[in-house]
N, C-alpha and C positions, 0 to 999 in steps of 0.2 A: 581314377576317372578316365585315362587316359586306354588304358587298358580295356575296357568298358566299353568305348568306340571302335577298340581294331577289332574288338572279336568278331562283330558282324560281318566286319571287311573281308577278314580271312577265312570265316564259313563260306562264303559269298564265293570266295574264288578258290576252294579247296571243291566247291560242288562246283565249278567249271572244269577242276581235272578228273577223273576217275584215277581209283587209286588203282585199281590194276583193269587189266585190258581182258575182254574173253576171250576165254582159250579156242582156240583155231586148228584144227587140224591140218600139217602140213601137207599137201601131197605130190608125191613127185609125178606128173603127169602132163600129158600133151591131149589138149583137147583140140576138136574142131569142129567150127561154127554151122560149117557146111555140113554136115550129117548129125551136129549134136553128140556126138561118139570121145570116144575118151582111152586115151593107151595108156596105162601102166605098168610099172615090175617089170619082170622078164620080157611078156609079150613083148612091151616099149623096146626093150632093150636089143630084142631079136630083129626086130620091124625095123629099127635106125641102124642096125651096124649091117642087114643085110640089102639095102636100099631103099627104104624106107616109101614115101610118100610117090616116088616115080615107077619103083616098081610094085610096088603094092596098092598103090592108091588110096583113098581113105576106108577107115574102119566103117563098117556099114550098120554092126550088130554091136548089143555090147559086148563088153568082156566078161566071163563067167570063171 
């Protein structure tokens, strides 16, 4: 009997967790707000060790 009452309990709050989460793609990226533009990979990598945002200023097109 007693078993009878937790089951509802535990449906109840097994549907407040999700049992797994959706999958997301990571991505390793610098966006910005200001032009909506986006640097990744190499580019990114070229952009930040060669002066990045002072001498190049932000990305205006996308990346192809």
């Amino acid at each position: 009997m007693r078993q009878t009452r937790l089951l509802p309990l535990a449906v109840a709050l097994l549907a407040l967790f999700p049992l797994a989460a959706p999958a997301a793609a990571q991505t390793d990226q610098r966006c910005f707000s200001e032009t909506g533009q986006c640097l990744a990979g190499p580019i990114q990598a070229s952009w930040e060790r060669n002066g990045g945002l002072p001498v190049f200023g932000f990305p205006i097109t996308a990346q192809t």
